[in-house]
C-alpha positions, 0 to 999 in steps of 0.5 A: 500500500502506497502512503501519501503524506501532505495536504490535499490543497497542495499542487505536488500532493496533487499531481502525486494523487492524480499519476496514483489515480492515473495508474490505478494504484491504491493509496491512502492520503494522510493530511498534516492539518487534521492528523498531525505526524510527530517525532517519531514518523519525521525521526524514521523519515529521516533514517532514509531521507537527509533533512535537507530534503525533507525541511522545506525552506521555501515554504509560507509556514517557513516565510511566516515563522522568520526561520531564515533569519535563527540561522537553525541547527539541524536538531532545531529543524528537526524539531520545528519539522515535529511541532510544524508539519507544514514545514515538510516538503510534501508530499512524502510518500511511504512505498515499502521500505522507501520513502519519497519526497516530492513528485517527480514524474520521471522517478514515480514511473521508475518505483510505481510502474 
């Protein structure tokens, strides 16, 4: 079973969902603003992903919350990631033993199909 983690009004966590739907894959969205993920899941995301891709510094939650300018540690971002899900780069996806950030079509083709 494919895991999808995000927000249903992203733009990426949509393409995710319609090459998903496209395809006929089963999946099952988890959406940071009505279930929130801690610690533990932005931890073990983290013992297969670097935090640079997983921290999204472009994002508005970051923008609003001034992080550019606490200059953060690696354990402070990893702590903002567990208390902010906004801040990660969406959407991550769960397949497996892997994890996915980000839509990118070329690549989904290659794991999903």
């Amino acid at each position: 079973m494919i895991k999808v983690y995000g927000i249903k009004n992203c733009d990426s966590v949509k393409k995710a969902l319609s090459f998903f739907k496209k395809h006929n894959l089963d999946y099952v969205l988890h959406d940071f603003k009505t279930e929130p993920v801690g610690c533990e899941k932005v931890s073990s995301w983290l013992e297969s992903v670097p935090l640079k891709q997983l921290f999204n510094a472009r994002s508005t939650t970051y923008r609003n919350l001034k992080l550019k300018e606490k200059n953060l540690t690696q354990e402070e971002q990893t702590k903002y990631l567990c208390k902010e899900n906004l801040l990660i780069k969406r959407p991550v996806i769960e397949f497996g033993e892997d994890v996915i950030v980000g839509f990118n079509a070329e690549n989904f083709q290659g794991v999903f199909l």
